[in-house]
C-alpha positions as CSV (number, residue, x, y, z in Angstrom):
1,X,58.4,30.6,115.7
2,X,61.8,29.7,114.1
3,X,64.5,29.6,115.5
4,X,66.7,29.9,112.3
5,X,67.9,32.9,111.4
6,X,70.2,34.4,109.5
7,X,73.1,36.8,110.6
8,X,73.1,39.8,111.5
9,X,72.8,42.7,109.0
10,X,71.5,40.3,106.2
11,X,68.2,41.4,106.6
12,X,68.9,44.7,106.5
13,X,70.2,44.8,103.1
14,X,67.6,45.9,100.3
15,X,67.6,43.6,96.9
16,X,69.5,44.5,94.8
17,X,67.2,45.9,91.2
18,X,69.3,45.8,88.0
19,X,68.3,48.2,85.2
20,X,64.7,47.2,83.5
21,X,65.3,45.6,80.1
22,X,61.3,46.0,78.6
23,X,58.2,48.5,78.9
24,X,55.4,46.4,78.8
25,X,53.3,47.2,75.9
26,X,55.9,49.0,74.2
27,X,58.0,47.6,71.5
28,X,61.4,48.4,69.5
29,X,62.8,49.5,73.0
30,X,66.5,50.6,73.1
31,X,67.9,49.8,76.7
32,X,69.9,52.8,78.5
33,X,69.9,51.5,82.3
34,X,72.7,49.2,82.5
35,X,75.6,50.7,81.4
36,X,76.9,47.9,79.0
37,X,78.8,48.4,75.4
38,X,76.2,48.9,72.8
39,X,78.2,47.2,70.6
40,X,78.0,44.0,72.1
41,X,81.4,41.9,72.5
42,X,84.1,41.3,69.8
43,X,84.2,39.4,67.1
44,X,86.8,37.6,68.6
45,X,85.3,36.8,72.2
46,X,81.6,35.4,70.3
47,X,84.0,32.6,68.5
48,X,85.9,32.1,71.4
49,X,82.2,31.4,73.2
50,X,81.5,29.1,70.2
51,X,85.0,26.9,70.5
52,X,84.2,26.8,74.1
53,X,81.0,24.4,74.0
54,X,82.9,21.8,72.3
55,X,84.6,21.4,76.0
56,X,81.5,22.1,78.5
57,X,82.1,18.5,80.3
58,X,85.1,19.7,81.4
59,X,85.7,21.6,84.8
60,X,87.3,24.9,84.3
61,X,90.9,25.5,85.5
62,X,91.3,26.4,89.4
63,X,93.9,29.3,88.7
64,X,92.9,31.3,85.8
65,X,96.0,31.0,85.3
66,X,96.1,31.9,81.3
67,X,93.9,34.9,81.7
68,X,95.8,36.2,84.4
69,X,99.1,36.0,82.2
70,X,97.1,37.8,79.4
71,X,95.7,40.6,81.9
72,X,99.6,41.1,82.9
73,X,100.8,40.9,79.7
74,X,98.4,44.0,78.6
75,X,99.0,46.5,81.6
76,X,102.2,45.6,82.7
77,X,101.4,43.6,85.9
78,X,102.4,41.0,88.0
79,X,100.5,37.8,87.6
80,X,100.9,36.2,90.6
81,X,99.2,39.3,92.0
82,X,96.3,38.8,90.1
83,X,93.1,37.6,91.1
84,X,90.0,36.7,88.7
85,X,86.4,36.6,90.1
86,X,82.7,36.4,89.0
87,X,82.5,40.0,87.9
88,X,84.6,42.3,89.9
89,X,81.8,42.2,92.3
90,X,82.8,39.1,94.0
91,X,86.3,40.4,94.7
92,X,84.7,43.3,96.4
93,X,82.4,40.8,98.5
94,X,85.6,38.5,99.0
95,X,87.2,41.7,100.3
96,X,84.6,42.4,103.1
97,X,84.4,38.4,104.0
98,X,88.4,38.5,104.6
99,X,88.8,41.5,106.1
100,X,85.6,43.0,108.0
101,X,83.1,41.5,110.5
102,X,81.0,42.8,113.5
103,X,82.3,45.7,114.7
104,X,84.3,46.7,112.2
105,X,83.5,49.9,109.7
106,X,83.3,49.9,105.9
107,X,83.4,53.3,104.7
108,X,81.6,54.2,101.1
109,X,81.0,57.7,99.5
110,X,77.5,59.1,99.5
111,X,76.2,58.5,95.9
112,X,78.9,55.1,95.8
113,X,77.8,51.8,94.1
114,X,75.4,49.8,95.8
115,X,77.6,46.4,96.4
116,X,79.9,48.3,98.7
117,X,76.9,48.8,101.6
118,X,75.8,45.3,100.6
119,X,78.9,43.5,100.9
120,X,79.3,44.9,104.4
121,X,76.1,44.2,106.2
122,X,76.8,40.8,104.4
123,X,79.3,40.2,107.2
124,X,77.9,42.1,109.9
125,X,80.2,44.9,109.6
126,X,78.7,48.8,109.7
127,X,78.4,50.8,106.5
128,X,79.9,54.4,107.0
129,X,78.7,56.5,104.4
130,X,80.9,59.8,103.8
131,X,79.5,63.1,102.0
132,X,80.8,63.9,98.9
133,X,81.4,67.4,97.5
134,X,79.2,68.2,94.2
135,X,78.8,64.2,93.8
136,X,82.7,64.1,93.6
137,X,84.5,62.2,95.8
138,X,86.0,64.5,99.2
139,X,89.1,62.8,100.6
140,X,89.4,65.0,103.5
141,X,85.8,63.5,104.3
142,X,87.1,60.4,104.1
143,X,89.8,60.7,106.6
144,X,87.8,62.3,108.8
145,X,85.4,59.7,108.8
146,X,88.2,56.7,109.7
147,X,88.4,55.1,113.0
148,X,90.1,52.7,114.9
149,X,87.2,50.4,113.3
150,X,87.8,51.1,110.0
151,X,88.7,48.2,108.0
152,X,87.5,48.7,104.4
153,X,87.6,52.1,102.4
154,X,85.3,51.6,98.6
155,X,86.2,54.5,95.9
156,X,85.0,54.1,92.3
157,X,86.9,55.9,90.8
158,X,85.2,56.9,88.0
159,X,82.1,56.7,90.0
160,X,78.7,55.2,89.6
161,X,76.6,56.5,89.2
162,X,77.9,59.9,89.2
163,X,80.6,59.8,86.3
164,X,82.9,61.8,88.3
165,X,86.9,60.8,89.3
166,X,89.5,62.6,91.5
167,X,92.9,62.8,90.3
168,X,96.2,60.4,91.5
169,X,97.5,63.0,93.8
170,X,94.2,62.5,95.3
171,X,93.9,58.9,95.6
172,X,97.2,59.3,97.2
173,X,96.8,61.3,99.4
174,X,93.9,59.0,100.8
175,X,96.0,56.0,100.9
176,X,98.8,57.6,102.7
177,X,95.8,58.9,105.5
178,X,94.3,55.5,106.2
179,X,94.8,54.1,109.6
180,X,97.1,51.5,109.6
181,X,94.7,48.6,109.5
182,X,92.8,49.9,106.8
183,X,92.6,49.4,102.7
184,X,91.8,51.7,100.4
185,X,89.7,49.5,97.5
186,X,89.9,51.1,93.9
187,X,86.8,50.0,92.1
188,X,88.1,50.5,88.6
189,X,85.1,49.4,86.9
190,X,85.1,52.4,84.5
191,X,89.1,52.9,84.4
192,X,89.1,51.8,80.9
193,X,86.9,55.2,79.5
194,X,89.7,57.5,81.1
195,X,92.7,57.2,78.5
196,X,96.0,56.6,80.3
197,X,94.4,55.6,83.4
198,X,95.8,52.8,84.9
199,X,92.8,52.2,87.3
200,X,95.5,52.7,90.4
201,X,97.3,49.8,89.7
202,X,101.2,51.9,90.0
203,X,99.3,53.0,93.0
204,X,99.3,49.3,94.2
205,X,102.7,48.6,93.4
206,X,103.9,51.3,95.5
207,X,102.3,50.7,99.1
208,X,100.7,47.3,100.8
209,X,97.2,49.0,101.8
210,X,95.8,49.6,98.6
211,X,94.0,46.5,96.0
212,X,92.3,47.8,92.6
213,X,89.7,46.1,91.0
214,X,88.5,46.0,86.9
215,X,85.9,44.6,84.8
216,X,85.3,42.7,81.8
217,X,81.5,43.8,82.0
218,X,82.0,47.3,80.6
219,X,84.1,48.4,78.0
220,X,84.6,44.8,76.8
221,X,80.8,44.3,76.6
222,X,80.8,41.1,78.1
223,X,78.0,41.7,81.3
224,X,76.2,38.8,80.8
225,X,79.9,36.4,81.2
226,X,80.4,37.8,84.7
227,X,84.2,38.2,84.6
228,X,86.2,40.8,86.8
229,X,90.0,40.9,88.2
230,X,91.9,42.2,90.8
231,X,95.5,43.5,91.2
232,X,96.3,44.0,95.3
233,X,99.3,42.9,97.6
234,X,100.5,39.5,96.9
235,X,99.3,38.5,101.2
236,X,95.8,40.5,100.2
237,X,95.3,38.3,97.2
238,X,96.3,34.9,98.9
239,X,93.7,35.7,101.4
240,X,91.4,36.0,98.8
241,X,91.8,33.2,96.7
242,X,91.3,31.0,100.0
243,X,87.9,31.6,100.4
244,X,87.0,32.3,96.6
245,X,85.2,29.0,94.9
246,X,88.0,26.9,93.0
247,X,85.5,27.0,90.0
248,X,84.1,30.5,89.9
249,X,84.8,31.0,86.6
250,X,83.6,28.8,83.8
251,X,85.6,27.8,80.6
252,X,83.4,29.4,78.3
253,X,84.2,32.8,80.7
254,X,87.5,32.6,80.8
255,X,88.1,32.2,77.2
256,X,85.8,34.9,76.2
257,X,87.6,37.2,78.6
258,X,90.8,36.3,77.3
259,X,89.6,36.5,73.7
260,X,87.7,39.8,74.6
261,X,91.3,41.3,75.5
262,X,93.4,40.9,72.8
263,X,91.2,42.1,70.3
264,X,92.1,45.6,70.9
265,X,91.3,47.4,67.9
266,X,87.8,46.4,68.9
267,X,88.2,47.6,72.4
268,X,89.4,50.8,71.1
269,X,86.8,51.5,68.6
270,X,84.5,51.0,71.4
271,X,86.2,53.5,73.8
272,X,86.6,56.2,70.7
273,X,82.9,56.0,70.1
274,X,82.1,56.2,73.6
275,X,84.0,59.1,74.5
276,X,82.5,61.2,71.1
277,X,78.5,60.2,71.5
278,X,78.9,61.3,75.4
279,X,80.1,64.4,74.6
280,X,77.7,64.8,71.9
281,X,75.1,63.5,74.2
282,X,75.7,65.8,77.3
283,X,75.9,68.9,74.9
284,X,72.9,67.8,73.4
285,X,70.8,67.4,77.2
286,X,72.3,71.1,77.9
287,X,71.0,72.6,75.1
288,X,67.6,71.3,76.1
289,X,68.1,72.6,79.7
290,X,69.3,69.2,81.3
291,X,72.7,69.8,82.8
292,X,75.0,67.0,84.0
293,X,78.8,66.9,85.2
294,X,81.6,66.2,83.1
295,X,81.7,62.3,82.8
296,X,84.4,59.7,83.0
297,X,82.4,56.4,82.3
298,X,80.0,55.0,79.4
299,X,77.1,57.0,81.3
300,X,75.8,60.8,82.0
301,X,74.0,61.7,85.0
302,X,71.6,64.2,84.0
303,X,70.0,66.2,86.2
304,X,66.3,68.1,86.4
305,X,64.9,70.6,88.5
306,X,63.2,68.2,91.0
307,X,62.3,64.7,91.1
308,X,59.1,65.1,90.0
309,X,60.7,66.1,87.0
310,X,63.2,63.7,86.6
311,X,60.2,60.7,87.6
312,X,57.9,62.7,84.9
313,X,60.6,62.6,82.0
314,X,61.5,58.6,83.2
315,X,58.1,57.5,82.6
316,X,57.6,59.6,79.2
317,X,61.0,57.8,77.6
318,X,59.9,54.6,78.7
319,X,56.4,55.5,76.8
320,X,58.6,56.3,73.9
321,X,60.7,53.1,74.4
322,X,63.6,54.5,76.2
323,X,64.9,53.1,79.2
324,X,67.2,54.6,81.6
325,X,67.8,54.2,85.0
326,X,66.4,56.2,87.9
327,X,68.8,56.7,90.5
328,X,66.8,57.6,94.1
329,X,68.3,54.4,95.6
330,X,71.6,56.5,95.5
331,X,70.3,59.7,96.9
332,X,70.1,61.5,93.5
333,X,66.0,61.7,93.3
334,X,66.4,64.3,91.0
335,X,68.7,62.4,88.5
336,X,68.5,60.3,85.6
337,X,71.2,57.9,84.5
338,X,71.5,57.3,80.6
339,X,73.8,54.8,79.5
340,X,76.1,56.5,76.3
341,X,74.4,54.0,73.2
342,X,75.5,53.8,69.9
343,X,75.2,56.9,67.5
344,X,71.1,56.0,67.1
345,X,70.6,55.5,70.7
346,X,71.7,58.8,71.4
347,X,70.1,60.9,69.0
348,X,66.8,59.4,70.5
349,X,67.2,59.7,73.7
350,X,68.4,63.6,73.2
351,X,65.3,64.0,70.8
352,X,62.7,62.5,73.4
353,X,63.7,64.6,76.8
354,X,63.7,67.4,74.0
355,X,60.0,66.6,73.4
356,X,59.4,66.2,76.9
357,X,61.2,69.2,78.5
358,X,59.0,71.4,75.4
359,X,55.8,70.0,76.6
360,X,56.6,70.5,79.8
361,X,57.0,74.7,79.2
């Protein structure tokens, strides 16, 4: 028998599934499972992808160094305390390789995003998983749940894949009630759909325990470049960037991101549209009898009576070429998450769970 192994906790962790793309034997399929910008990227960030390949035998810069300017020119932040990654995922996994190991606790809401579980058995730390109130995040939940071994605190905030977001006086409250050695990670994936949210970045500013973290992969429809930030102490984020791979980033990444960001009339057509078809869309589910909670993101989470019924309506859209994304991994069996599409998107999704929930009477 072997004797090589891996360590411990890495064996524990499930593989990862990202939202299905196809139905097999089904064909004009619109894809709701992945929460990504139905509009694709800008205009801009495609011919900055195209001006790109004419340098692809070059390595990419070490420091990011021009996006990072660009990202602190547009909210107001200090560069130097600014940290680029392969999707804000990475930053999150650089976070629990710095700053958790065996014996340690990483503590996670009940319906949080999968990476944060991950990312700790990844270093052989313990996963603490707190109850949440409603699916919204309960602060006094998470202070009750901190110890002595509590090294790592994950909030989306919004939350994925629940939609929901507590307020700054919250947030605040739960960084002023961490134990000393603690930090309090703000996974702002979603911060952009909230308008005049800064994702906790003032929050940042104002205290050394707390680091935020954004995306590119959202909002500025760019999934499939992998490009995410972070904004944290300036001794968090030198911590960080000595164990993050000088070349995580590519050239053609880096100048789509940048590209991706100053095209803001793009970026706000994009949040406008998304904030009117999710409304649209969760009005439309209630009046069919599928209730969901008032959404901050680019998703709904709609809900059914059981998950029979929630599994029953999931396999009649994908019949009708609608994919969405079943949620039982996050203990919400009875939920469906449906990714806000473009204007079409949404009127077919509504009309199909329409057909199904009348054939199911």
């Amino acid at each position: 028998m072997t004797k090589i192994t891996p360590q411990p906790g890495i064996m524990d962790i499930a593989l990862y599934v990202g939202g299905k793309s196809h139905v097999d034997g089904v064909s004009n399929v619109i894809k709701l499972s992945s929460n990504e910008n139905p509009f694709g990227p800008s205009p801009a960030a495609q011919e900055a992808v195209r001006r790109s390949a004419l340098d692809l035998h070059r390595y990419p810069p070490t420091d990011h160094a021009d996006l990072r300017a660009a990202i602190a020119a547009a909210h107001g932040l200090d560069a130097d305390r600014i940290i680029c990654g392969v999707g804000s995922d990475e930053i999150l996994t650089l976070l629990c390789q710095a700053y958790a190991g065996p014996g340690d606790e990483v503590i996670h809401t009940e319906h949080g995003f999968a990476i944060y579980r991950i990312g700790a058995q990844s270093v052989g730390a313990t996963p603490i998983e707190v109850p949440e109130r409603e699916r919204v995040t309960d602060v006094d939940a998470i202070l009750a749940a901190c110890t002595d071994a509590t090294r790592l605190v994950f909030l989306a905030n919004p939350n994925n894949p629940t939609g929901t977001m507590i307020g700054l006086a919250e947030v605040e409250r739960l960084a002023g009630g961490l134990p000393d050695q603690a930090l309090l990670v703000l996974d702002g994936a979603y911060a952009e759909y909230v308008d005049g949210y800064d994702g906790g970045a003032r929050l940042v500013e104002a205290r050394d325990n707390v680091v935020m973290t954004r995306t590119f992969s959202k909002l500025y429809g760019l999934g499939g470049m992998r490009v995410g930030w972070g904004y944290g102490p300036q001794d968090v984020v030198d911590v960080l960037n000595r164990i993050r791979g000088p070349f995580n980033l590519s050239s053609t990444a880096l100048a789509a991101a940048e590209a991706a960001l100053g095209d803001t009339a793009y970026v706000e057509r994009s949040r406008s549209e998304n904030t009117r078809l999710r409304a649209w869309l969760a009005e439309a589910l209630a009046e069919h009898g599928v209730p969901s909670d008032a959404s901050c993101a680019n998703f709904i989470l709609a809900r059914f009576g059981s998950q029979d019924e929630a599994e029953a309506c999931d396999t009649y859209l994908q019949s009708q070429g609608v994919i969405v994304r079943r949620v039982t991994s996050y203990k919400l069996p009875n939920a469906l998450r449906i990714t806000v599409g473009d204007e079409a998107s949404c009127r077919r999704v509504a009309h199909c769970i329409g057909q199904f929930k009348a054939g199911a009477r």
